[in-house]
C-alpha positions, 0 to 999 in steps of 0.5 A: 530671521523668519517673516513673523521676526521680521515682522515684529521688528519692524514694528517696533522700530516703527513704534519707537521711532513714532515715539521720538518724533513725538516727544521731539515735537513735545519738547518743542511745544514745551520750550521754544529754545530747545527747537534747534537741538531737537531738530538736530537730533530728529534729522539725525534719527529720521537719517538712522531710520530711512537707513534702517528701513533700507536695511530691513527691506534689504534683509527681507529679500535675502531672506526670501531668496534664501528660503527659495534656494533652500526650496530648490536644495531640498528639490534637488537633494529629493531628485539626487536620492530618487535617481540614486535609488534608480540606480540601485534598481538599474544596477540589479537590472543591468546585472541581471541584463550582464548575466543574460549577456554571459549565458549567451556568450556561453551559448555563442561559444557552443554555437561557434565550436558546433559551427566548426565541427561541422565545418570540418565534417563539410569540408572532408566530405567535400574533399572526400567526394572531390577525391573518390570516383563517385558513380552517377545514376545511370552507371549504378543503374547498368551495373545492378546485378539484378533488380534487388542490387539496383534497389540497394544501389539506388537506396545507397546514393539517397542515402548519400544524398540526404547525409550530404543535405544534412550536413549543409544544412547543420552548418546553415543553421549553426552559422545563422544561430550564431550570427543572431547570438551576436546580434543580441551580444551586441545589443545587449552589451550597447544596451548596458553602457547606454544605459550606465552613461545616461545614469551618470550623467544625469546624477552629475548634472544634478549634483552640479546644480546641488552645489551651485544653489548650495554655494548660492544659498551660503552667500546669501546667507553671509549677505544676510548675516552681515545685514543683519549684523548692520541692523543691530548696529542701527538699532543702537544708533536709532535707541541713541538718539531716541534716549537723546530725545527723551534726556531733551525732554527731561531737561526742558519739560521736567514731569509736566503732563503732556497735553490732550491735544486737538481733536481729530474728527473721524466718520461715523461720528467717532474722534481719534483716541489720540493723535499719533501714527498707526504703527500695526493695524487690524488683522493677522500678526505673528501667526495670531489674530491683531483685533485692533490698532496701534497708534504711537504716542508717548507715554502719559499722552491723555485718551479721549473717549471716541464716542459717548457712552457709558464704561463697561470695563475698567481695570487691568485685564490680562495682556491687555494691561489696565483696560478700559471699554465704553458701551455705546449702544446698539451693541456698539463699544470701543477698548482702550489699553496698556494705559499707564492709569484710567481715569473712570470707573465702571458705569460711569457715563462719559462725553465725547472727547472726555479724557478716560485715561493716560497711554502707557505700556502695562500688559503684554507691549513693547513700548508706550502705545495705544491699543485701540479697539472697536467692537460690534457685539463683542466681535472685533472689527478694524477701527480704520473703518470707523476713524 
C-alpha cells in the first residue's frame, strides 16, 4: 500500500465514521427512545474505529519499514554487482599478474640452470688449480728464457687470473639474479592470494547482509499483509455498524429533513457552512492540490452561506458536482459542493446563515460531505483561516 492509498483510506474511514456519529446523534435528536440502542451501536463503532486507527498506524510503520529495507536491498544489491564487476576487472589483473609470475618462474629456472653451470665450471677449476702444481710469480719469473718468454709467461697467468675472476663473478651474479627473482615470485605469488581473499570476503559479507535484509523485508511484508488482511476485516465491521445506524434512523426518522442546526461563529466575520468535523483539509492530497476542506455531515444536512452576498455560480460543475459560489466583494467568494440539491439561483442576493442548499455527494466524492472553499481573486486559499 503506498502513502497516497494510505492516505485515502484514512480519510474516508474518518469521513464515514464522522458520518455515523452524526446520524447516531440525529436519531437521537429525533426520538429520545432510540438513545439506548444508538448508544450501543456508537460505542461499538468508536471500539471498531480506534481498533481500525490502530491498525492503519500499524500498516503505516511497516510500510515504511518496508520501503526503507527495500532501499537498503537495492543498495545492496548495487554494491554486490559493482564488487562483481571488480572482480571481473581484478580477475583479468591477477591474470595478467599470474602470467608475469609464469615468465618469471621461467626466468628463475634459466637463472637456476645458468647458476649450476657455473657452479660446475668453479668447482672444477677449484679442483683443477687444487690439483696442478701452479707456479707463482716469482718462479715464472726465474725460469723466463728470456724477456719475451717472461712477457708470454706474465700474460699467461693474468689470463689465468682474469678467467678465474670472471667465473666467480658470473656465479655472484647469477646467485643474486635468482635470489631476487624469487623474491618477486613471492610476492607477486602473496600479492594474488591476497588480493583473491579480500574479494571473497567482502562479496560474502555483503551477500550475507543482502539475505538478512531481504529475509527482513519479507517478514515484514507478511506483517504488512496480515494487517492489511485485519483492516479490511475492520472496515466491514465499522461499514456494519454504520449501515445499523442509518437502518436506526430510518425507523425512527422516516424521510424528515434533517435540521440546519445552530450557527457556528467564525472570525473574519464568516459562520461554518455546517456543523461537522473536518475530515481532509487544505493543501496537497494524493499527489494533487486539495483547494478546500471537508466537513463530515449527513447527507440533506441544510448549507448556510458563510457570509452575505450575492451567487455567482449555481449549478453542476464537473467533480465539483452541483456547485455553488457566493460573491462577497472585495474579491472575496466562498464555493460550496457535492450538494445533493441548491436551493438559489445565480445572482440572487443571500444573507448570512441563509440555507443555500443540502450536502450530498454528486461529482467526484466518497461519501455524503461538504467541500468547502474560499477564494480571494479566484486563487484558493485555506478556509481554516477564515472559520
Amino acid at each position: 500500500m503506498d502513502s497516497g492509498e494510505q492516505s485515502a483510506r484514512t480519510d474516508r474511514r474518518r469521513l464515514g465514521v464522522a458520518l455515523a456519529l452524526t446520524l447516531a446523534a440525529a436519531a437521537a435528536w429525533l426520538v429520545i427512545g432510540a438513545t439506548a440502542p444508538a448508544q450501543d451501536v456508537q460505542s461499538q463503532l468508536d471500539s471498531k474505529q480506534s481498533q481500525l486507527d490502530q491498525a492503519e498506524s500499524q500498516a503505516g510503520v511497516l510500510s515504511t519499514e518496508i520501503e526503507r529495507l527495500s532501499s537498503e536491498v537495492a543498495q545492496l544489491e548495487g554494491e554486490v554487482a559493482a564488487l562483481r564487476n571488480r572482480e571481473a576487472i581484478v580477475r583479468e589483473e591477477l591474470q595478467q599478474k599470474q602470467a608475469e609470475l609464469d615468465r618469471e618462474r621461467e626466468h628463475l629456472n634459466v637463472l637456476r640452470e645458468r647458476l649450476k653451470r657455473s657452479l660446475d665450471v668453479l668447482e672444477a677449476r677449484l679442483l683443477a688449480i687444487y690439483k696442478s702444481d701452479t707456479p707463482d710469480v716469482l718462479t715464472v719469473v726465474l725460469e723466463a728464457d728470456g724477456f719475451a718468454d717472461l712477457v708470454e709467461r706474465y700474460e699467461y697467468l693474468n689470463r689465468i687470473e682474469e678467467q678465474d675472476s670472471d667465473i666467480i663473478a658470473r656465479v655472484r651474479e647469477l646467485r643474486n639474479a635468482t635470489k631476487d627473482t624469487v623474491q618477486r615470485v613471492r610476492a607477486a605469488r602473496d600479492e594474488i592470494a591476497a588480493k583473491k581473499r579480500e574479494l571473497t570476503r567482502t562479496r560474502v559479507s555483503l551477500e550475507a547482509r543482502e539475505a538478512d535484509l531481504s529475509a527482513a523485508q519479507a517478514d515484514k511484508q507478511a506483517a504488512l499483509d496480515s494487517v492489511n488482511a485485519n483492516i479490511k476485516e475492520l472496515e466491514g465491521d465499522v461499514s456494519d455498524l454504520q449501515g445499523q445506524v442509518q437502518q436506526q434512523l430510518q425507523s425512527t426518522g422516516g424521510t424528515a429533513a434533517l435540521p440546519a442546526g445552530p450557527i457556528r461563529g467564525a472570525s473574519s466575520g464568516f459562520i461554518w457552512p455546517v456543523n461537522g468535523s473536518v475530515v481532509s483539509g487544505f493543501g496537497m492530497r494524493w499527489g494533487r492540490m486539495h483547494e478546500g476542506i471537508d466537513i463530515a455531515v449527513p447527507g440533506g444536512t441544510p448549507i448556510r452561506a458563510a457570509k452575505a452576498g450575492s451567487v455567482a455560480l449555481a449549478g453542476p460543475t464537473g467533480g465539483y458536482g452541483n456547485y455553488t459560489c457566493i460573491d462577497h466583494g472585495g474579491g472575496l467568494s466562498t464555493c460550496y459542493a457535492h450538494q445533493s440539491s441548491i436551493g438559489v439561483s445565480t445572482g440572487q442576493s443571500v444573507g448570512q446563515g441563509d440555507v443555500i442548499g443540502s450536502v450530498g455527494c454528486t461529482g467526484s466524492c466518497t461519501g455524503d460531505h461538504l467541500h468547502f472553499e474560499v477564494r480571494v481573486n479566484g486563487a484558493a486559499v485555506d478556509p481554516l483561516g477564515y472559520l
